[in-house]
N, C-alpha and C positions, 0 to 999 in steps of 0.2 A: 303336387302335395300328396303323394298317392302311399308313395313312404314316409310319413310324416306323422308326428303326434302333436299331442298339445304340449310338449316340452319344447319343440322348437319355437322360437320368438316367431316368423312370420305367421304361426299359424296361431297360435296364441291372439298375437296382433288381430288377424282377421274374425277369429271368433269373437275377439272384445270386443269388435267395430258392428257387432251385430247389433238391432236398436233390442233393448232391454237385458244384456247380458252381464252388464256392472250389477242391479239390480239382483239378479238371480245368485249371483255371487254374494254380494252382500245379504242377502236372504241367509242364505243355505249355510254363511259363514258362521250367521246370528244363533242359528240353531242349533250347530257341533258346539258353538260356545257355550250354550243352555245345558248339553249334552253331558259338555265336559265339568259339568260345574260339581264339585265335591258333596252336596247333597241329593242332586239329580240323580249321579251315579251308586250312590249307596242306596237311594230308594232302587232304583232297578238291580245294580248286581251284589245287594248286601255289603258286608265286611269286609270280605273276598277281596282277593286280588280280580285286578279287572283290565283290559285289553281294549281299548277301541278304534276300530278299523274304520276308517274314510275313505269312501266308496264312489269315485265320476264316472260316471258312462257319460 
């Protein structure tokens, strides 16, 4: 798997199979959705137009 990302299925597969990794996901999902919410975003980037980038390491 040495050439490999998290876009290939097998390796997707073995990272989901880790024990707490659905979890972390659904976390992390909950939070870009807070993020994304149309008064969240006007409190942090005002009126403006606004840009938001999702970031996995």
């Amino acid at each position: 798997m040495l050439h490999k990302n998290g876009l290939d299925p097998e390796v997707r597969q073995y990272v989901m199979a880790t024990q707490g990794a659905k979890q972390l996901v659904e976390q992390n999902a909950e939070k870009v959705r807070i993020l994304l919410e149309t008064e969240t975003l006007h409190r942090w980037a005002g009126p403006q137009l606004y840009r938001v980038d999702v970031h996995v390491v």
